[in-house]
Short mmCIF file of the C-alpha atoms (twelve columns), coordinates in Angstrom:
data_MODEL
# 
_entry.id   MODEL 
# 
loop_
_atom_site.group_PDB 
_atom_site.id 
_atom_site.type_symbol 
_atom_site.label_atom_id 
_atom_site.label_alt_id 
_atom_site.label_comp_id 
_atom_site.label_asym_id 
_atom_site.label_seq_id 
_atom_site.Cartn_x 
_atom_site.Cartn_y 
_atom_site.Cartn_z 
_atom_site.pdbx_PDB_model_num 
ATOM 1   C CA . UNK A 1   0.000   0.000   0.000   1 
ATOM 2   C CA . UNK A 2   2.806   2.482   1.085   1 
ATOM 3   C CA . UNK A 3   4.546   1.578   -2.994  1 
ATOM 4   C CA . UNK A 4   0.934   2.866   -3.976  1 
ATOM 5   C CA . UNK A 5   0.556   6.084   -2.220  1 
ATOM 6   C CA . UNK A 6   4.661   6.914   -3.655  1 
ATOM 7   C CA . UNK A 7   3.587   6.156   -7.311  1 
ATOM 8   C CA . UNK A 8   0.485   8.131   -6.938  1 
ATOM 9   C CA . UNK A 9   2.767   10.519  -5.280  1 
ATOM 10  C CA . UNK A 10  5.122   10.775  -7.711  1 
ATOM 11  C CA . UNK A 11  2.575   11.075  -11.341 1 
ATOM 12  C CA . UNK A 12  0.774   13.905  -9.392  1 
ATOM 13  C CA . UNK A 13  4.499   15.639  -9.256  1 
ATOM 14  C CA . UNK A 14  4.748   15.087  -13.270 1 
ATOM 15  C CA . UNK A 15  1.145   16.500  -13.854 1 
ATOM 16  C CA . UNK A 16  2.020   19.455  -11.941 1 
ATOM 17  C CA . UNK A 17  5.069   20.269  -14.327 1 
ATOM 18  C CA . UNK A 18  3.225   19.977  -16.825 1 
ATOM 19  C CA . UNK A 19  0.591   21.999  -16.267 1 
ATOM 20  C CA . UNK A 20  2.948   24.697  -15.106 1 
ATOM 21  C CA . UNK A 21  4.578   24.677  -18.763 1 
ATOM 22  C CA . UNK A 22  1.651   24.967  -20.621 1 
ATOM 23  C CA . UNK A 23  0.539   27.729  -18.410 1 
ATOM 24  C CA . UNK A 24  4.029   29.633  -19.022 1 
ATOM 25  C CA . UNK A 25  2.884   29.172  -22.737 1 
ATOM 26  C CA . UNK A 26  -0.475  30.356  -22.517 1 
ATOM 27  C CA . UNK A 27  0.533   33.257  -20.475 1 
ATOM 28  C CA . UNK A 28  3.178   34.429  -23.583 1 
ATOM 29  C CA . UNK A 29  0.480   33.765  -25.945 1 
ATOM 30  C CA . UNK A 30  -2.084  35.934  -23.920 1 
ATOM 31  C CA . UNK A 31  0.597   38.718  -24.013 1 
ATOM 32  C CA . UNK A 32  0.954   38.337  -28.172 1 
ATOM 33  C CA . UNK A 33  -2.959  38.544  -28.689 1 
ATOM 34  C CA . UNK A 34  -3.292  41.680  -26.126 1 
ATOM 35  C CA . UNK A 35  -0.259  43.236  -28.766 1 
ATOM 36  C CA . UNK A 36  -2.311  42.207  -31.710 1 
ATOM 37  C CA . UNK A 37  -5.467  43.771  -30.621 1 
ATOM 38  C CA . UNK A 38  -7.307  40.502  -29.805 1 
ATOM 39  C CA . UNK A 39  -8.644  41.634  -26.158 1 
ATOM 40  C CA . UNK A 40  -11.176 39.047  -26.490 1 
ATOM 41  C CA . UNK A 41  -9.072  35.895  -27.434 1 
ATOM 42  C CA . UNK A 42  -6.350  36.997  -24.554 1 
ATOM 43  C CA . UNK A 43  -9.379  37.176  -22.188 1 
ATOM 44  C CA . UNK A 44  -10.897 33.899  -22.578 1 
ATOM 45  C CA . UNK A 45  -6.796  32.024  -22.443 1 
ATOM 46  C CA . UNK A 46  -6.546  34.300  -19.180 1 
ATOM 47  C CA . UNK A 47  -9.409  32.746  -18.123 1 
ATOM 48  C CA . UNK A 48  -8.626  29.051  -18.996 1 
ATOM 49  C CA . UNK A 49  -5.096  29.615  -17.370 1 
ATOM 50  C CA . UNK A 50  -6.967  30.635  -13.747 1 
ATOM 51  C CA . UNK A 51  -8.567  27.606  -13.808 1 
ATOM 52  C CA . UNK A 52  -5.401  25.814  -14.596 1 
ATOM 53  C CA . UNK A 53  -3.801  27.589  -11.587 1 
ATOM 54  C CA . UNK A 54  -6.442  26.163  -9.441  1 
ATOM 55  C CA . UNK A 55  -6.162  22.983  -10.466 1 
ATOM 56  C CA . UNK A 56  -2.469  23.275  -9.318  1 
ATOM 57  C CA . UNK A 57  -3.216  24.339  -6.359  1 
ATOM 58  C CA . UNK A 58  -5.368  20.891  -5.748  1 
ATOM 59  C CA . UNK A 59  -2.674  19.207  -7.159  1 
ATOM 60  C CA . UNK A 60  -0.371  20.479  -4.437  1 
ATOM 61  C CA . UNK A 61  -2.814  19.806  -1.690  1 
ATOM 62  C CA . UNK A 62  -3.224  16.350  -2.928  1 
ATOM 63  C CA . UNK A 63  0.807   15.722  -2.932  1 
ATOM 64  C CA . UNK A 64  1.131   17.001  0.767   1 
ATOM 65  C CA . UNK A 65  -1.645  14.580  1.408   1 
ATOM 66  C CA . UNK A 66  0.055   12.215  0.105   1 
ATOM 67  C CA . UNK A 67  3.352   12.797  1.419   1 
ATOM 68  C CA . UNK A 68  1.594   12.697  4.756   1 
ATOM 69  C CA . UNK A 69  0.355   9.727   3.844   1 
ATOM 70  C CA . UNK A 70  3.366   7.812   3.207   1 
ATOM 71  C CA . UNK A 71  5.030   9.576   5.997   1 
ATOM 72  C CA . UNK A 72  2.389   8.287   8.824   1 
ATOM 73  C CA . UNK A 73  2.430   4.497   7.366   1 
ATOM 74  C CA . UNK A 74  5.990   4.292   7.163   1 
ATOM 75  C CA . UNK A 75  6.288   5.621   10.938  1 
ATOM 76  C CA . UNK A 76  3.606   2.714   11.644  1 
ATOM 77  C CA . UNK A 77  5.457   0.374   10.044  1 
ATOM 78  C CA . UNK A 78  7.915   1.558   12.295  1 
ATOM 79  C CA . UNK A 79  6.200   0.799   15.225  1 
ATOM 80  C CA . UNK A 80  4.667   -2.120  14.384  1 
ATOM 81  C CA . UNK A 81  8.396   -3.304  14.353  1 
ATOM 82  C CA . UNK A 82  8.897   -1.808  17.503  1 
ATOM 83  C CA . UNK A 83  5.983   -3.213  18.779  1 
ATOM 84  C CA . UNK A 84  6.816   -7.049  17.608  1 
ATOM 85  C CA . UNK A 85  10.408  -6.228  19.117  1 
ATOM 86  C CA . UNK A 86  8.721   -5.381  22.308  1 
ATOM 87  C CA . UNK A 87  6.326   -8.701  22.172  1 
ATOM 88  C CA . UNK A 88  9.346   -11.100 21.724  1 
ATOM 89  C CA . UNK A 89  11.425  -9.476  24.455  1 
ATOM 90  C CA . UNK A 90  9.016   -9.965  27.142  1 
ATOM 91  C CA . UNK A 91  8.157   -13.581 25.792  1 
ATOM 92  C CA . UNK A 92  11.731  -14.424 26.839  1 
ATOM 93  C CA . UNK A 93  11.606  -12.726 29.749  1 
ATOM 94  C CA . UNK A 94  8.650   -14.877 30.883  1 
ATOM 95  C CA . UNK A 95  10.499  -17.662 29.809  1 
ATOM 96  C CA . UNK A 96  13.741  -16.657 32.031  1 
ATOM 97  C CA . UNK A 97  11.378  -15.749 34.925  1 
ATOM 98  C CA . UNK A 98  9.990   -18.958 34.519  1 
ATOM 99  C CA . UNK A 99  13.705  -20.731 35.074  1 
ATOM 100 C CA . UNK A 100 14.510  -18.246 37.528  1 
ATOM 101 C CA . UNK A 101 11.732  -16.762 39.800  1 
ATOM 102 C CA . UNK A 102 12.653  -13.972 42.439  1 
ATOM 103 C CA . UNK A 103 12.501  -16.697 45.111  1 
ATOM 104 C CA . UNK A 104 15.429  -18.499 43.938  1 
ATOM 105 C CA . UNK A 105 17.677  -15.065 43.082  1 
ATOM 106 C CA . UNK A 106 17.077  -14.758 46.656  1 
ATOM 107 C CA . UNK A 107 18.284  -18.092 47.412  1 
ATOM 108 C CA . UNK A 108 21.298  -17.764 44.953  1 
ATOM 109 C CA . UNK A 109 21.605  -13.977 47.302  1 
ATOM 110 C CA . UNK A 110 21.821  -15.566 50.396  1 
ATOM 111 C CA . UNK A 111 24.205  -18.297 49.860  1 
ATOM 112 C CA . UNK A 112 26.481  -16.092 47.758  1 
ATOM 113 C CA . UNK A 113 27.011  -13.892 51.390  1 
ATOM 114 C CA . UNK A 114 26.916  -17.288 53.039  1 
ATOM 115 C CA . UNK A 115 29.962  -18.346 51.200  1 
ATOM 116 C CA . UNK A 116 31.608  -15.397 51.445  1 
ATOM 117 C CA . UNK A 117 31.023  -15.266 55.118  1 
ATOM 118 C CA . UNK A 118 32.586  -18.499 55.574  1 
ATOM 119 C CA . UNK A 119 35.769  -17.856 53.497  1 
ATOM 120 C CA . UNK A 120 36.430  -14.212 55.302  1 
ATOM 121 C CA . UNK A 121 36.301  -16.766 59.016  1 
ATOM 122 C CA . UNK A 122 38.967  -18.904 56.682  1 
ATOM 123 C CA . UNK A 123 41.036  -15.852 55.815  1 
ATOM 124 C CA . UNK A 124 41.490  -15.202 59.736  1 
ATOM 125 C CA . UNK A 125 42.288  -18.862 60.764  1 
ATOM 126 C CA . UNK A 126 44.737  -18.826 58.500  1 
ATOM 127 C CA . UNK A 127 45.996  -15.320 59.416  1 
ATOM 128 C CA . UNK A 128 45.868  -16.123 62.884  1 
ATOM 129 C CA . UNK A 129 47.810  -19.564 62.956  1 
ATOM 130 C CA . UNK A 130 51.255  -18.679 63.270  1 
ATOM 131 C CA . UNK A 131 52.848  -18.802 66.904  1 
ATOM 132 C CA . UNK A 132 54.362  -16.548 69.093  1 
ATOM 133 C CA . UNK A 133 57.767  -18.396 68.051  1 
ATOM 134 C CA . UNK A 134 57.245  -18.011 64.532  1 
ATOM 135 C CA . UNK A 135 56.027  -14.538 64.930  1 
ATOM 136 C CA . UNK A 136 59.294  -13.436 66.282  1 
ATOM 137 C CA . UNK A 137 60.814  -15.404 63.775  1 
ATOM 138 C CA . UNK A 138 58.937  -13.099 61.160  1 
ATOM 139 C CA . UNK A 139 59.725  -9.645  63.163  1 
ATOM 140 C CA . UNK A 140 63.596  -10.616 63.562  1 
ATOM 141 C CA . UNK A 141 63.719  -11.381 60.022  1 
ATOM 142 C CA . UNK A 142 62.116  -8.198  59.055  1 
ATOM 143 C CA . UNK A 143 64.705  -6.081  61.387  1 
ATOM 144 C CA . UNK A 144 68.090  -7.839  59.700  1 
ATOM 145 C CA . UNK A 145 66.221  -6.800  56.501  1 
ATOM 146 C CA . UNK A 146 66.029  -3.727  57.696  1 
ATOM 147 C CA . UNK A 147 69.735  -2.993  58.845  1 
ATOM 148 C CA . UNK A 148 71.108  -4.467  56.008  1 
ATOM 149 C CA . UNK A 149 69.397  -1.645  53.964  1 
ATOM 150 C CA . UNK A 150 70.445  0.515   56.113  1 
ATOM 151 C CA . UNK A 151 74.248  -0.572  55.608  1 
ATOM 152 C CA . UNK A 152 75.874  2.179   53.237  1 
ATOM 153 C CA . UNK A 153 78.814  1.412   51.647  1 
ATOM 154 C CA . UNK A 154 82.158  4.248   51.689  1 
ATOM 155 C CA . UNK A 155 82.240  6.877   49.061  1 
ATOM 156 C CA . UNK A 156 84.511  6.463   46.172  1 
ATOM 157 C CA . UNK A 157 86.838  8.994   46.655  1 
ATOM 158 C CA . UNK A 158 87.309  11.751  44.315  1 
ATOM 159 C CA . UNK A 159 90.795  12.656  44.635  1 
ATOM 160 C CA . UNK A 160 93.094  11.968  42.175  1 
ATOM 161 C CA . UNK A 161 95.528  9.167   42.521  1 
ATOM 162 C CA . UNK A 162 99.256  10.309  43.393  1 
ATOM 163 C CA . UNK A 163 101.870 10.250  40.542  1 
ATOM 164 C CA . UNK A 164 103.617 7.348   41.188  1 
ATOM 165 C CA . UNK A 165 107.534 8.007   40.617  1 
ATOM 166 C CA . UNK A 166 109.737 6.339   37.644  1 
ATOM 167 C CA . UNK A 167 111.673 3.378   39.344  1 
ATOM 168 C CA . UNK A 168 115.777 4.372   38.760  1 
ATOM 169 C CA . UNK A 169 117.681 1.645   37.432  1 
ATOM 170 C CA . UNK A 170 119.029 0.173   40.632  1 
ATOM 171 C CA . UNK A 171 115.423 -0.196  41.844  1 
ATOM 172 C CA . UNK A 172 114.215 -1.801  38.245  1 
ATOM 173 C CA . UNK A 173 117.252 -4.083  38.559  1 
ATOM 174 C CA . UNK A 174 118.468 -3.015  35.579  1 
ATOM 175 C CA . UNK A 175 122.735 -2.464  35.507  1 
ATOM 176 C CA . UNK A 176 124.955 -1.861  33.017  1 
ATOM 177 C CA . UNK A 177 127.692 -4.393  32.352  1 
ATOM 178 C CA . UNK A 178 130.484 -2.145  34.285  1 
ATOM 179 C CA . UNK A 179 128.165 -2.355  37.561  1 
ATOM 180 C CA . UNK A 180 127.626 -5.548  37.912  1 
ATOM 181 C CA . UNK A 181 129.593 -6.931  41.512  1 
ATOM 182 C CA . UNK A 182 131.963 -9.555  40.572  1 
ATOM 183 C CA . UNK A 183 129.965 -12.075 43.316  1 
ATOM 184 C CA . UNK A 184 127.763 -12.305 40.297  1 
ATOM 185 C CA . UNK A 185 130.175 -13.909 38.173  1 
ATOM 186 C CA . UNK A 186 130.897 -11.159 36.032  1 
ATOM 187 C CA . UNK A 187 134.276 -9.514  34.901  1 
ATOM 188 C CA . UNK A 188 133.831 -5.620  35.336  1 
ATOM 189 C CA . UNK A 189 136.032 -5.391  32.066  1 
ATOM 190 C CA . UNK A 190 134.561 -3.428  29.617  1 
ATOM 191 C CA . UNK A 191 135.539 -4.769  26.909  1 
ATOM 192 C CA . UNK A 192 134.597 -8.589  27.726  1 
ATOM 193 C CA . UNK A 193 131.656 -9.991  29.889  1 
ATOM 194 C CA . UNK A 194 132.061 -13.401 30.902  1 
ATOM 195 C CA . UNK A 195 130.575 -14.817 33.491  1 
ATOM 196 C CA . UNK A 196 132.182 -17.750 35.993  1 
ATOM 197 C CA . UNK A 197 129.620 -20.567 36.062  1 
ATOM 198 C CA . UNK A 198 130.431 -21.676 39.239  1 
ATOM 199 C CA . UNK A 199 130.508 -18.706 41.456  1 
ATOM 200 C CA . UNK A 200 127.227 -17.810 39.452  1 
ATOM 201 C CA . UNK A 201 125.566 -21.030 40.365  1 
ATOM 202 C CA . UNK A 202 126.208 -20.657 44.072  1 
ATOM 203 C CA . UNK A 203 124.817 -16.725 43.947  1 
ATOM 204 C CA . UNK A 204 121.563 -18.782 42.688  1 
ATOM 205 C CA . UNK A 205 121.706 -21.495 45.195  1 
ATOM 206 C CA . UNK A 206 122.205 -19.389 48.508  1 
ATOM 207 C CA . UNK A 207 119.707 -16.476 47.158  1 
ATOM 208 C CA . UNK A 208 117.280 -19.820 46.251  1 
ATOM 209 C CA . UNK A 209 118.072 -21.399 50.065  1 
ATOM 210 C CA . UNK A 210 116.984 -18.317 52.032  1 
ATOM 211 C CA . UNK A 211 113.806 -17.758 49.766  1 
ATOM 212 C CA . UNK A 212 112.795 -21.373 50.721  1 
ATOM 213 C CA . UNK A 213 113.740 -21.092 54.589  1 
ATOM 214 C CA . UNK A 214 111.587 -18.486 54.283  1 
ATOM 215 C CA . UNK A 215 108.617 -19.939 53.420  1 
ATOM 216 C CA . UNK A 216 109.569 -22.809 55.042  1 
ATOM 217 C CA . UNK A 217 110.364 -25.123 52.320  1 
ATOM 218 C CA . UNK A 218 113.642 -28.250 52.313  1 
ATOM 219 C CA . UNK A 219 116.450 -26.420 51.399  1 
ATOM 220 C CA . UNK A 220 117.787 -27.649 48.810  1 
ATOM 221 C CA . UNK A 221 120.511 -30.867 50.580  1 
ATOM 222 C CA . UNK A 222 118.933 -33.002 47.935  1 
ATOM 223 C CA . UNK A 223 119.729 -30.764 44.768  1 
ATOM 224 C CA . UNK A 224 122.312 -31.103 42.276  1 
ATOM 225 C CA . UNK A 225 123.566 -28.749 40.162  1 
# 
């Protein structure tokens, strides 16, 4: 019915343009027979085109209607949805009232706060089981916790190091070939070194003995050279 009322709708729209472009015609030719002297003739379209002017007018009445119309069944349509929407929603809602009535949300309610009463008197058994040894077990360990974040370590200092002093060459150890003591088994000629391999081997052995006395080690009775 609503396709109806838009095509009815819509070949009132096309009458009214046409009407309205033979009355622009009319109203040119009206204006040519008042220049030719035909009063009479420009009368009588005049006339024709007044009528034509009320038949728009109709015309446009009729569209509104119509637009109306369509306007107030689409909105019913509209509601009628709604309305269905509205019918289906409270047909499950019987349905889950039926499964679940107040009495038994009340039920589910009071256990719900029954269980949770009964796990809170859980929580503080188990909070309260510890002893009196095991709290001060707990409290000691908390306090070394405590000083041991509490230790702070020294600063590292800021100052720059001292310059240590080059070591000479007696310190290094390092002699030329004219200082070297003949105990070491070496000629202080200049021109020759040559070195006595057995006064040098004893310079090893007695320098070798007191190292070992000193930590305490055989000497060295059992060691040939």
């Amino acid at each position: 019915f609503g396709l109806q009322l838009k095509q009815q709708r819509d070949k009132l729209r096309q009458y009214q343009k046409r009407i309205n472009l033979q009355l622009e015609k009319e109203r040119l030719l009206a204006k040519q027979l008042l220049k030719n002297g035909k009063k009479e003739k420009a009368l009588l379209l005049l006339k024709k085109k007044r009528y034509q002017d009320q038949l728009l007018d109709k015309t446009e009445n009729q569209i509104s209607n119509l637009e109306r119309m369509v306007q107030d069944l689409e909105f019913a349509q509209i509601e009628s949805k709604v309305i269905n929407g509205l019918k289906v929603g409270n047909e499950c809602l019987k349905k889950m009232h039926e499964v679940m009535s107040v009495e038994e949300v009340e039920r589910i309610m009071d256990e719900t706060q029954d269980a949770i009463e009964y796990q809170r008197q859980i929580d503080e058994m188990l909070a309260g089981s510890l002893s009196q040894e095991d709290e001060d077990a707990v409290l000691a360990e908390l306090e070394a916790i405590t000083q041991v974040s509490l230790i702070t370590l020294p600063e590292v200092p800021s100052d720059e190091l001292p310059e240590v002093p080059e070591a000479t060459e007696e310190e290094a150890g390092l002699f030329s070939h004219t200082q070297f003591p003949s105990h070491f088994g070496f000629d202080e000629t200049p021109s020759s070194l040559s070195v006595s391999s057995t006064s040098y081997s004893s310079f090893i052995i007695s320098d070798l003995t007191a190292l070992l006395s000193l930590y305490q080690i055989p000497a060295f009775e059992h060691f040939h050279f």
